[in-house]
C-alpha positions in Angstrom: -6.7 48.8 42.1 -10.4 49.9 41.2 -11.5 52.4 44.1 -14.8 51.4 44.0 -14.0 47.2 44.3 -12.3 45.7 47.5 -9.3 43.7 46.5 -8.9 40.0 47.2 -7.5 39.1 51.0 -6.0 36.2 49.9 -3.6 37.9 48.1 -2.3 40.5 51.1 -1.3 40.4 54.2 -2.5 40.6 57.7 -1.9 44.6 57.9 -2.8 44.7 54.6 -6.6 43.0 55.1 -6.9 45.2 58.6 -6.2 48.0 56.1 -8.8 47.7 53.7 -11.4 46.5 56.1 -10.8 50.3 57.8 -11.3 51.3 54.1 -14.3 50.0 53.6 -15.6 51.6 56.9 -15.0 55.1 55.7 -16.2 54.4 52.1 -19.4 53.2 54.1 -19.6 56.1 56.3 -19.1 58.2 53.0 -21.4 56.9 51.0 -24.0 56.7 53.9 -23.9 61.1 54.2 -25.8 61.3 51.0 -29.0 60.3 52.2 -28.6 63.1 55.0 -28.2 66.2 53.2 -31.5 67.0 51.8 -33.6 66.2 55.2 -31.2 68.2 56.9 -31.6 70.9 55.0 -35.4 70.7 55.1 -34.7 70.1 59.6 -32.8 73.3 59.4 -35.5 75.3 57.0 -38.6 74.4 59.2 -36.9 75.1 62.5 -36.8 78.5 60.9 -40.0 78.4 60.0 -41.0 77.2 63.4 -39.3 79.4 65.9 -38.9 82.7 63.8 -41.1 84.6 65.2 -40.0 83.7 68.6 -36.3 83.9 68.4 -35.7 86.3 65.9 -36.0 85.5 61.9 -32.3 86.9 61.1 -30.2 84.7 63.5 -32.2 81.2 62.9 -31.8 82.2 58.8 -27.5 82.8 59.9 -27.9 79.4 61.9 -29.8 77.4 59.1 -27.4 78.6 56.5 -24.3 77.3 58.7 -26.0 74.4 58.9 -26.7 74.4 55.0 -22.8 75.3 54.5 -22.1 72.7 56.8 -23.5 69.7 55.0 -22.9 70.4 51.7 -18.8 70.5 52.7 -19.5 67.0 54.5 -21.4 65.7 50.9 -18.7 67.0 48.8 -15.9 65.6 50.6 -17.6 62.5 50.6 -17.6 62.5 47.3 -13.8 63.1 46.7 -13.1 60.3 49.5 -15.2 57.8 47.6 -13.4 58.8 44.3 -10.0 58.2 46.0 -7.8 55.6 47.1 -6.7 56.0 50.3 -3.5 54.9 51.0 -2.4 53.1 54.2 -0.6 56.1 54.4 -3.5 58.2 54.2 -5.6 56.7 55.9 -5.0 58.2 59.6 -4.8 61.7 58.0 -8.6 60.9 56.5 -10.1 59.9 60.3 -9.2 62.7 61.2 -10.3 65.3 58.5 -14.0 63.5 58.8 -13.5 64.0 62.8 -12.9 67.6 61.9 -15.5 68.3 59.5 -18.2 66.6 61.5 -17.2 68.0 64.9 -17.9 71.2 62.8 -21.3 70.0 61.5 -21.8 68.9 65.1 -21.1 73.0 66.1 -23.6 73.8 63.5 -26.5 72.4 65.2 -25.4 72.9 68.3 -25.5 76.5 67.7 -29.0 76.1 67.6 -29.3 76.2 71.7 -28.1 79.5 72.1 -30.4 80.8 69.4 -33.7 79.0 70.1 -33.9 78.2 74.0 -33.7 81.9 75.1 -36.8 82.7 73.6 -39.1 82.5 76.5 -40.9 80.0 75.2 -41.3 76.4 76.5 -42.7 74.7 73.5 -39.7 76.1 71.4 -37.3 74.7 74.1 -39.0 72.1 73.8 -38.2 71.9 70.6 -34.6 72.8 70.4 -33.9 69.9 72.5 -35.8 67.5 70.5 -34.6 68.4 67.1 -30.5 67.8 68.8 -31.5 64.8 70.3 -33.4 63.9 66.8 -30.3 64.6 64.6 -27.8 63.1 67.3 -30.0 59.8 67.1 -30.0 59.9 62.9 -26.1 60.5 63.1 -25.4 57.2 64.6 -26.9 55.4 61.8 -24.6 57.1 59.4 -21.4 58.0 61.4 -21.0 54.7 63.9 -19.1 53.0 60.8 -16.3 55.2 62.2 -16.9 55.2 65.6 -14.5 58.7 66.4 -16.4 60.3 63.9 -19.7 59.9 65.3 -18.6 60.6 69.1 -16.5 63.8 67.7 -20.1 65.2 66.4 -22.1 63.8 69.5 -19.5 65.6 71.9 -19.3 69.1 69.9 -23.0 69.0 69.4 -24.8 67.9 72.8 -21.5 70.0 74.4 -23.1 72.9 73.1 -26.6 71.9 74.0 -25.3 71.4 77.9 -23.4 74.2 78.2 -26.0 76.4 76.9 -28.3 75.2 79.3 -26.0 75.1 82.6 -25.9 79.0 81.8 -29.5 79.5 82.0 -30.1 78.2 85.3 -33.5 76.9 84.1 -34.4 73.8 86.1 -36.7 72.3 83.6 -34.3 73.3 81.0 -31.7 71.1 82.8 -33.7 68.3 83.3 -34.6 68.2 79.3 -30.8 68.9 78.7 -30.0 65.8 81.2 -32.8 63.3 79.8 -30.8 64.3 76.3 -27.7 63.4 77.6 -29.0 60.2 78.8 -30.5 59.1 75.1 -27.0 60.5 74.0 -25.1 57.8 75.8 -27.4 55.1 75.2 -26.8 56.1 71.2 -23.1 56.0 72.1 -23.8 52.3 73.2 -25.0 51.7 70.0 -23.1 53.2 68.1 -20.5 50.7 70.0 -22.2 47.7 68.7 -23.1 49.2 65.2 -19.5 49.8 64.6 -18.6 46.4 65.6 -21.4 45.2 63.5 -20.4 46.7 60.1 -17.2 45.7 60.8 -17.9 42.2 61.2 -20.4 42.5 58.0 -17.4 43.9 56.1 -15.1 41.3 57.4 -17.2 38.9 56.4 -17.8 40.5 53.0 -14.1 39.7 52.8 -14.0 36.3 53.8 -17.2 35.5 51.8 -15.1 37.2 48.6 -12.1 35.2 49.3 -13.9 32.3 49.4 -15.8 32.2 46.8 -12.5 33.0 44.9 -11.6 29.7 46.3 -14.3 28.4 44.6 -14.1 29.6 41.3 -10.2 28.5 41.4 -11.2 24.9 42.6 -14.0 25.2 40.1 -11.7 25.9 37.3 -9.4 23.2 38.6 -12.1 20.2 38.8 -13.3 21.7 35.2 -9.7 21.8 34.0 -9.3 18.1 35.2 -12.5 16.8 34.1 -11.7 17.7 30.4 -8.5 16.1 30.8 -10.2 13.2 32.3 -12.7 13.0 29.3 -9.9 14.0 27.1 -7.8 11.0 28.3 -11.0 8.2 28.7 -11.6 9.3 25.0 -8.1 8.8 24.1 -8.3 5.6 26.2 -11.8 4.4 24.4 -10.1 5.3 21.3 -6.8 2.7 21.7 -8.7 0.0 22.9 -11.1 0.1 20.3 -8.3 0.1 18.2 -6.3 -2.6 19.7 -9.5 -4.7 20.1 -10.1 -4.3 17.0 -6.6 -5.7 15.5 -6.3 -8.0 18.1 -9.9 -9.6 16.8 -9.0 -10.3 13.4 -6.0 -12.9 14.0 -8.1 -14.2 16.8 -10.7 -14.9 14.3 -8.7 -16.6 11.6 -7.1 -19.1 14.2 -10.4 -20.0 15.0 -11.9 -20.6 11.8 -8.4 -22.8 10.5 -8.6 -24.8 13.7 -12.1 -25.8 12.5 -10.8 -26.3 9.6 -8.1 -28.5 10.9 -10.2 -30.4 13.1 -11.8 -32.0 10.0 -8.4 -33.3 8.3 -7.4 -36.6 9.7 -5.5 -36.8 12.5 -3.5 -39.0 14.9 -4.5 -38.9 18.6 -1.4 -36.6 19.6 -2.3 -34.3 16.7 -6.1 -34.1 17.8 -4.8 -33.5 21.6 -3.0 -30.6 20.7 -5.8 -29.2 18.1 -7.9 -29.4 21.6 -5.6 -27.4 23.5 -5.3 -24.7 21.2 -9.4 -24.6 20.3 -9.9 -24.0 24.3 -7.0 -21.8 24.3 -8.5 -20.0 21.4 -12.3 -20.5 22.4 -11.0 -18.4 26.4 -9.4 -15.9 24.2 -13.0 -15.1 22.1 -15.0 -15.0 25.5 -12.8 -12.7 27.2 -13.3 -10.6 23.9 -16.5 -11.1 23.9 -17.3 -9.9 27.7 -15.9 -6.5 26.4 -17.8 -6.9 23.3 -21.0 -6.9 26.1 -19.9 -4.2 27.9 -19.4 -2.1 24.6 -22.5 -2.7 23.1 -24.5 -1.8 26.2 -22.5 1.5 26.5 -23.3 2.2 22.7 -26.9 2.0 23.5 -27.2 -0.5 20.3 -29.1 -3.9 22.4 -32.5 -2.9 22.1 -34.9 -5.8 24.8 -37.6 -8.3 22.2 -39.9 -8.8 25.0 -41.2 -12.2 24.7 -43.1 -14.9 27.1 -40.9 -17.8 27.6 -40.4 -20.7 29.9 -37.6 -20.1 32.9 -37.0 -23.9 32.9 -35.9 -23.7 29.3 -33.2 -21.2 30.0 -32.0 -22.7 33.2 -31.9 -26.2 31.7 -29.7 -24.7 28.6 -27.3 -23.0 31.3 -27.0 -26.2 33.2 -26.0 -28.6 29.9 -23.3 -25.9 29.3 -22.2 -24.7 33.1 -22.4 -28.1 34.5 -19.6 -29.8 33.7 -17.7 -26.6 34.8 -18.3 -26.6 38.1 -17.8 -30.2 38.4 -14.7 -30.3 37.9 -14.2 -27.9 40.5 -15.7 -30.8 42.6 -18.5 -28.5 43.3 -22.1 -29.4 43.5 -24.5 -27.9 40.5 -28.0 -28.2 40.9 -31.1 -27.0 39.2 -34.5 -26.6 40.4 -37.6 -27.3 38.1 -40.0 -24.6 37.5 -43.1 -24.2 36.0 -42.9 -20.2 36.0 -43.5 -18.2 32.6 -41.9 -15.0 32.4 -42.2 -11.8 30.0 -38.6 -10.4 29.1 -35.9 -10.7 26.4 -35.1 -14.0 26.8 -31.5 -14.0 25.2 -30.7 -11.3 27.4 -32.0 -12.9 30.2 -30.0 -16.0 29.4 -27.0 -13.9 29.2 -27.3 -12.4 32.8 -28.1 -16.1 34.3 -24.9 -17.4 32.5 -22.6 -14.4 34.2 -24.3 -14.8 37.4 -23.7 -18.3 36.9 -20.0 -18.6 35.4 -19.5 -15.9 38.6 -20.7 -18.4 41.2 -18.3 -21.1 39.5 -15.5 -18.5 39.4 -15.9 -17.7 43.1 -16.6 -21.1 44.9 -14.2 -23.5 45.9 -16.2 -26.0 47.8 -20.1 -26.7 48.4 -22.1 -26.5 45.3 -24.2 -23.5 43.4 -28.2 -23.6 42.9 -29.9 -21.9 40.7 -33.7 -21.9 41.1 -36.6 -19.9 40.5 -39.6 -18.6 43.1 -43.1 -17.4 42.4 -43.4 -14.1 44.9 -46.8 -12.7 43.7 -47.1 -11.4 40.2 -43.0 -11.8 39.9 -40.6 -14.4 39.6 -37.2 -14.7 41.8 -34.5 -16.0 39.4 -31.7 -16.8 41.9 -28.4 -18.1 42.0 -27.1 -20.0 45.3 -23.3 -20.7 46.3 -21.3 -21.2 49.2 -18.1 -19.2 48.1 -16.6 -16.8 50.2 -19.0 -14.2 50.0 -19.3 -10.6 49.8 -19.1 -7.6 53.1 -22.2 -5.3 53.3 -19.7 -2.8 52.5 -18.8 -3.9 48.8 -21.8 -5.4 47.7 -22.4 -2.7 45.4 -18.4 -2.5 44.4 -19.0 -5.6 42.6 -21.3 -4.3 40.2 -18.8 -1.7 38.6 -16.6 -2.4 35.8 -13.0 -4.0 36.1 -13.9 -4.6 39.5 -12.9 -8.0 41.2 -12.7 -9.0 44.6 -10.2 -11.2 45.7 -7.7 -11.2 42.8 -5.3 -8.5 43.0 -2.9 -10.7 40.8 -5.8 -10.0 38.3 -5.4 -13.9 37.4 -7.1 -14.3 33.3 -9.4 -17.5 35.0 -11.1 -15.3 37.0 -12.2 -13.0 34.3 -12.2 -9.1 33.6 -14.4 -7.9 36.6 -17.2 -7.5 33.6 -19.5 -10.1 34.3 -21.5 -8.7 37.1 -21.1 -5.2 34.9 -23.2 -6.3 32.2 -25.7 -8.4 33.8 -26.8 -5.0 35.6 -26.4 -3.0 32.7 -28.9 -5.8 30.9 -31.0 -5.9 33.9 -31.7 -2.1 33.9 -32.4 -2.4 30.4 -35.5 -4.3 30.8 -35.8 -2.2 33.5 -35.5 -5.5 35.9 -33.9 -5.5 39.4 -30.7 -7.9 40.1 -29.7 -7.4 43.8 -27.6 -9.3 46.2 -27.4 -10.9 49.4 -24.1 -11.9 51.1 -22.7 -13.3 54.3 -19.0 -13.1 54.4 -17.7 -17.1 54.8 -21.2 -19.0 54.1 -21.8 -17.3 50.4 -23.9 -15.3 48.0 -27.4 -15.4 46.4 -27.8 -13.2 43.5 -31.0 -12.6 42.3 -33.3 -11.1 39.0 -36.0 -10.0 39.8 -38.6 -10.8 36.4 -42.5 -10.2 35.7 -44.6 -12.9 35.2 -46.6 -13.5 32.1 -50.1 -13.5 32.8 -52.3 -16.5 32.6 -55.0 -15.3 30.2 -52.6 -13.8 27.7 -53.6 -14.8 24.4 -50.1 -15.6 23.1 -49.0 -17.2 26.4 -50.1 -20.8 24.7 -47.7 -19.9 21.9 -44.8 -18.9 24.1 -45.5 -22.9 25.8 -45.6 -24.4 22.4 -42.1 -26.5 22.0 -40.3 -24.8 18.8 -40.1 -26.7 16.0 -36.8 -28.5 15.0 -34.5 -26.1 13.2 -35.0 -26.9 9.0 -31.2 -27.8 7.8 -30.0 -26.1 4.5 -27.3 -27.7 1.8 -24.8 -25.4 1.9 -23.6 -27.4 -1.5 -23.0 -24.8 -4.1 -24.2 -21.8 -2.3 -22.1 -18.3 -4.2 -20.7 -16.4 -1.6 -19.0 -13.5 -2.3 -16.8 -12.7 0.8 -15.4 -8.9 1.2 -13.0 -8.4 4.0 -9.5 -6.4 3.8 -7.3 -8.6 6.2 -6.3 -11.3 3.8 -5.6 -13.8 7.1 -9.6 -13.3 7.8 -10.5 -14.5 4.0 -8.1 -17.1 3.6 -9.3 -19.1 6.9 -13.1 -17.8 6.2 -12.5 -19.2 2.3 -11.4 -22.3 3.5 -14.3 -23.0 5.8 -16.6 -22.1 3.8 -15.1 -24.3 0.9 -15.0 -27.1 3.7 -19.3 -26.6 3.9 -19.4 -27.1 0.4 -19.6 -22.9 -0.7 -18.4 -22.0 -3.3 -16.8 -18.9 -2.7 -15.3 -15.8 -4.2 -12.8 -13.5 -2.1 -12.7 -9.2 -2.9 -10.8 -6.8 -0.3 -12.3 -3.9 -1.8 -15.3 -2.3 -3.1 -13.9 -2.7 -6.3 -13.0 -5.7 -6.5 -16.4 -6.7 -5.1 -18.2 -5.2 -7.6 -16.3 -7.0 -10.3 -16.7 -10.0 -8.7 -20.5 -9.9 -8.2 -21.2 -9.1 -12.1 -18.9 -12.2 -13.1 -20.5 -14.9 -10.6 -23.8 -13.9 -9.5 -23.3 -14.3 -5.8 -26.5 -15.5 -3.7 -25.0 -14.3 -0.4 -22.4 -11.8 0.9 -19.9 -11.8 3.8 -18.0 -8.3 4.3 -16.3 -7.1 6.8 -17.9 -3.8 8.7 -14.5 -2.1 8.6 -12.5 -1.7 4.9 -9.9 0.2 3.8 -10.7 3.9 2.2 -13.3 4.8 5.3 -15.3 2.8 3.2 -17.8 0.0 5.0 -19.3 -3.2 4.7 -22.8 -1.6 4.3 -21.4 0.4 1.0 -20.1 -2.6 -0.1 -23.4 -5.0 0.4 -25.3 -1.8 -1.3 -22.6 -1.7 -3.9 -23.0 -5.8 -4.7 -27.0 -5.0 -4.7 -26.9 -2.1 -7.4 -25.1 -4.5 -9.5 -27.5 -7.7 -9.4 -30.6 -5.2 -8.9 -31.8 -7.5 -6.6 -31.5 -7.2 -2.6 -29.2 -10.2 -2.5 -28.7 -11.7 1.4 -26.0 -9.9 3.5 -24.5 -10.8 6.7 -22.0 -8.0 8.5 -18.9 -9.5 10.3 -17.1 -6.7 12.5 -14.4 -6.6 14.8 -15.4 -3.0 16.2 -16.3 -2.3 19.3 -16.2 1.6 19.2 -19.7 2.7 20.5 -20.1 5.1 17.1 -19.2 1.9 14.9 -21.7 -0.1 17.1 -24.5 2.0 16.4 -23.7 2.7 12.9 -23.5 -1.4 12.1 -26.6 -1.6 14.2 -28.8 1.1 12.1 -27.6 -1.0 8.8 -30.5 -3.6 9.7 -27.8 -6.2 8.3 -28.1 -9.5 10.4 -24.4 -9.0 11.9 -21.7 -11.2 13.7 -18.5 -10.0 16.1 -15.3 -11.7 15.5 -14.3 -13.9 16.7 -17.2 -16.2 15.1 -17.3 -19.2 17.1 -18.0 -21.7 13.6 -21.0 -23.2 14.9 -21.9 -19.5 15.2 -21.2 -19.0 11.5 -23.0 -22.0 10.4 -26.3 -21.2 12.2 -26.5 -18.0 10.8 -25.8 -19.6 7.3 -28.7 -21.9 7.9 -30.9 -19.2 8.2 -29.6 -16.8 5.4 -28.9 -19.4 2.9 -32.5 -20.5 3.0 -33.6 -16.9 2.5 -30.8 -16.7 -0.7 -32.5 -20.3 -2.1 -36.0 -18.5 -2.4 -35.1 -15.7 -3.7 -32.6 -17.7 -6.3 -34.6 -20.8 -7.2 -32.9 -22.9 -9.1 
């Protein structure tokens, strides 16, 4: 053990702790005598100086130098002491040697009564007295660490003093001599306290060391178990991505040869059955697609398009889809017209009303739902109503985390992930809107968004009232598409659909294969996949098809990711992209839009 650290208590015992703590008293004491030396030797050299001439220049000189001898023994042994380690064995023999050495230094000013209160003189009796009470008074500071130290030199040194005095017979003398005593015991009672004092101070250094040792350990344990924790939600992150992924891409094919099939003739058992297994498929793509939310607002990839739009425009779209939902719950939907204007992303928006929405639904089992917006001031209160069960105080904000879900600990698939309310915060805060709650368990919920109006005298407010124009309809008809994708399930059922619309389209699984392809048939528009084999991506492989007709033909990304770094990197692209599984009324809107774009760049 380092001499000069105190060890840890937690790792001794009892006798062990009491041990060091009487350690640490004497290293205190010890290193406390250093500060004494040189103003005792300068006490000792003035008295000299002072009373020489009155009590004789040769016996104060023989009574300074013990003094002198006298502290420089105490400093040196303090020394050695503080360059030791004392032993529990040692330490009673220690005590003792400093109740020795300073009962001596305690003899050495004493000494100073028999040479300097004979002297005749009052004023250097005076004196005497003064400097012993003085030095007994600096003692305690230094010596009440170790309580028998510091009475051993009180004792030897006022002993002197008294006894000195009692010889004289000098009743002024005494009464000086007794008022010293006096100061002496109140020091005493100080010395008590002082003693206890450092004591506790040094006991509490110990505790203090031990617990912050605590600390460090539970420190090094919550660090320890964070990194595993990150460690593990990476390796977690990492599989699902993975898994969802994989589990995407057959997902996607079945829902493109339904389509597909739906077309062929069929008998009325036939189309039954193609029903079931589209609804089956279409519950499959919206669970998928909740995470697909919840992934892209963790990857930091939806970016709000503020725009002005109507409120009445979005509710009346969620109502034509929602409707029919909750009626056949045998629950009561109603909307209530509004004339409000607001400025936000309106898909997003329309994505947060249809969770809160499909929530209410979910949750109510009788009574209706309302949806309904209020003007309050410059804002507008978007609000959904139902009478389901409704929510305590207490987990009111539990429903906004992820996975969570009230009421279904048989995690039943109809009542969804526990993602819905997730997201609609997440694209709340986004906008940097407010989506709060209010609850009484047994009468229902209200859940509401909290959006800015537009204001009246915007310029482009007439604009955003302006009804859109109908969509213009494209002849897919002999459109070249050159599809890239590496899952040959995905370009068979994709081929076929496309072939259905009238494409006429050309299949490649790699970036070879695509380049080949685009130099034989010219394509006017390109499907890839985001993922391909060789850590090559769909981006390469639109840039590679590009090079080739020198011309920036029209792309469209089609990805099954949903790996945050993937997200972003598909994102940056500034591809127009779709997340399997494409819904094909999804597929076909966006080949409206491109195919027109390929048709003016590719006259024909």
């Amino acid at each position: 053990m380092d001499a000069s650290s105190p060890p840890r208590p937690g790792t001794l015992a009892p006798d062990a702790v009491a041990h060091q703590i009487q350690v640490e008293q004497i290293r205190l004491l010890c290193g406390n005598l250093g500060s004494s030396v040189v103003p005792g030797i300068l006490v000792a050299l003035l008295i000299v100086y002072a009373l020489g001439e009155r009590a004789g220049l040769w016996p104060l000189l023989a009574w300074a130098g013990g003094v002198i001898v006298s502290k420089l023994i105490d400093f040196a042994d303090a020394r050695r002491i503080l360059a030791m380690s004392i032993t529990p064995q040692q330490i009673g023999a220690v005590r003792r040697r400093l109740m020795l050495l300073h009962g001596l230094d305690g003899a050495a000013w004493g000494a100073l009564a028999a040479v300097a209160l004979d002297t005749g003189s009052p004023g250097g009796s005076i004196l005497a007295i003064g400097v012993l009470a003085g030095v007994a008074g600096n003692s305690m500071s230094i010596l009440s660490p170790v309580l028998p130290v510091f009475i051993s030199f009180c004792i030897v040194e006022l002993g002197m003093l008294a006894g000195w005095v009692w010889i004289m017979h000098d009743p002024s003398l005494q009464v000086l001599s007794a008022a010293a005593l006096l100061y002496v015991a109140s020091l005493l009672v100080q010395a008590r306290n002082s003693a206890r004092a450092a004591q506790a101070a040094i006991t509490l250094r110990y505790e203090n060391t031990e617990l912050i040792r605590r600390l460090q350990h539970e420190s090094e344990r919550t660090q320890q178990a964070l990194a595993q924790a990150e460690q593990a939600n990476a390796a977690k992150s990492k599989f699902l991505a993975a898994a969802s992924h994989d589990l995407r891409q057959p997902i996607h094919a079945q829902g493109l040869f339904l389509e597909v099939l739906n077309t062929t003739p069929l008998d009325p058992m036939q189309r039954d059955v193609v029903a079931k297994l589209r609804r089956a498929a279409d519950n499959c793509a919206d669970m998928l697609h909740t995470l697909l939310d919840y992934s892209r607002i963790e990857a930091g990839v939806v970016e709000p398009q503020v725009t002005r739009f109507r409120v009445q425009a979005l509710v009346g779209r969620i109502s034509q889809e929602m409707a029919a939902q909750a009626e056949a719950k045998g629950l009561v939907f109603r909307c209530r017209e509004s004339r409000a204007v607001v400025s936000a992303d309106a898909s997003l928006t329309e994505l947060i009303l249809r969770n809160l929405v499909s929530n209410a639904i979910r949750y109510t089992d009788r009574g209706g739902i309302l949806v309904a917006c209020r003007q309050r001031g410059g804002q507008a209160w978007l609000e959904v109503w139902d009478t389901g069960a409704g929510i305590s105080a207490a987990q009111q904000q539990e429903i906004f985390e992820e996975f969570r879900q009230l009421g279904n600990p048989e995690r039943d698939h109809r009542k969804g992930l526990g993602l819905g309310l997730a997201i609609a915060q997440g694209l709340a805060r986004l906008q940097g809107l407010t989506l709060s709650v209010q609850s009484v368990p047994g009468r229902g919920s209200v859940f509401r968004l909290t959006l800015p109006l537009a204001r009246q005298d915007d310029a482009s407010l007439a604009a955003a009232l302006r009804p859109l124009p109908p969509p213009v309809r494209h002849d897919l008809h002999g459109l070249r598409v050159l599809l890239i994708d590496d899952d040959q399930r995905v370009r068979e059922s994709m081929a076929q659909l496309l072939e259905h619309w009238g494409c006429r389209c050309h299949c490649a699984e790699s970036l070879e294969q695509a380049e080949a392809l685009a130099q034989q048939h010219l394509p006017e528009l390109v499907i890839s996949d985001y993922r391909l084999r060789q850590h090559s991506n769909g981006t390469d492989a639109i840039a590679v098809v590009r090079r080739v007709l020198g011309k920036p033909v029209s792309a469209l990304l089609i990805t099954g990711d949903t790996a945050p770094a993937r997200l972003r990197e598909a994102a940056e692209s500034g591809i127009p992209m779709l997340h399997k599984p494409v819904a094909p009324a999804q597929l076909w809107e966006q080949l409206q839009r491109l195919s027109g774009q390929a048709r003016q760049a590719h006259p024909r």
